[in-house]
C-alpha positions in Angstrom: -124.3 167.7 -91.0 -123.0 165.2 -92.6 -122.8 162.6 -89.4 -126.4 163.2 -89.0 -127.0 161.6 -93.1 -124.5 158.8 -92.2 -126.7 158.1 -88.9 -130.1 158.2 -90.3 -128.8 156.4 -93.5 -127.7 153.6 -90.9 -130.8 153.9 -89.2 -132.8 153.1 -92.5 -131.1 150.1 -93.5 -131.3 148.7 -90.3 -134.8 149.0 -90.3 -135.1 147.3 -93.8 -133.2 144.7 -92.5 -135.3 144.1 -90.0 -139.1 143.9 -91.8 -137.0 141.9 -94.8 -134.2 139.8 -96.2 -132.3 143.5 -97.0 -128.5 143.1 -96.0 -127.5 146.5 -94.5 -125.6 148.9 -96.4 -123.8 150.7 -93.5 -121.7 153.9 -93.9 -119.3 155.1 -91.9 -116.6 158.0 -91.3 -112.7 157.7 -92.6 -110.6 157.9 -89.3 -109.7 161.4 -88.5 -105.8 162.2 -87.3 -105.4 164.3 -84.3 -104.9 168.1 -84.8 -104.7 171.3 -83.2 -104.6 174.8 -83.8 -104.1 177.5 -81.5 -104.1 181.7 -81.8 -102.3 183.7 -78.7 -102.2 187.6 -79.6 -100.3 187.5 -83.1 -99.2 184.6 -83.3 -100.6 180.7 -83.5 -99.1 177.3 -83.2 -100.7 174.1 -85.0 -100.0 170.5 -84.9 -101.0 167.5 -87.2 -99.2 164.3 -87.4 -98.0 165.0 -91.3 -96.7 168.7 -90.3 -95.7 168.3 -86.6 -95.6 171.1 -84.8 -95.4 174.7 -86.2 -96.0 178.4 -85.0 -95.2 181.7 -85.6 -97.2 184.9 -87.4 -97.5 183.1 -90.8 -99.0 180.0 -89.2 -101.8 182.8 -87.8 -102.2 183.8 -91.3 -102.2 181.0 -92.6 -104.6 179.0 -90.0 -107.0 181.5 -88.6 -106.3 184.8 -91.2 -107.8 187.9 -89.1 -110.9 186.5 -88.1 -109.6 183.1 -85.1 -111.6 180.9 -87.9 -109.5 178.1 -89.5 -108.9 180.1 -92.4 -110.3 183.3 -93.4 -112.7 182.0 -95.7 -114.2 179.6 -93.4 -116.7 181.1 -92.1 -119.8 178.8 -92.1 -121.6 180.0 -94.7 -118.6 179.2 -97.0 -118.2 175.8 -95.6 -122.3 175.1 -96.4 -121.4 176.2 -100.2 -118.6 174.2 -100.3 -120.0 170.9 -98.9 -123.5 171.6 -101.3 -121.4 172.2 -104.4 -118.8 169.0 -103.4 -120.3 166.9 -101.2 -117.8 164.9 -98.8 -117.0 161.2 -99.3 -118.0 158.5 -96.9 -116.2 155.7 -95.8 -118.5 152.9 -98.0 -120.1 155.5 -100.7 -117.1 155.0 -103.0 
């Protein structure tokens, strides 16, 4: 959702730009590391470049709780409340 704002947001002040004197406002995404999660049976193993690499049954808990999600409250209408009630910040928004 929120690459689609930061696209059409680009979108707009380009066109501004270019039926006036408006110097473009871009935004853009913070760089995202490289991670992983995977579940096998019981048991999951996860990577991210702060972490390294762990696994075992708690990481399953922990990562994906019974239901393979990232955590078991992640299911998406969760996330939707979460990012309405706390929007995410963009690279240029401040």
């Amino acid at each position: 959702m929120h690459m689609g704002y930061l696209v059409s947001n680009n979108i707009h002040q380009r066109i501004l730009q270019d039926i006036s004197d408006h110097t473009p406002q871009l935004l853009g995404l913070d760089p995202i590391p490289p991670m992983i999660g995977l579940a096998v049976g019981r048991k999951a193993l996860a990577y991210d470049p702060e972490g390294g690499l762990i696994s075992g049954e708690d990481v399953m808990k922990l990562y994906f709780g019974d239901d393979l999600g990232f955590g078991s409250k992640s299911t998406c209408a969760t996330l939707v409340r979460t990012v309405l009630t706390s929007p995410p910040k963009f690279a240029g928004t401040g």
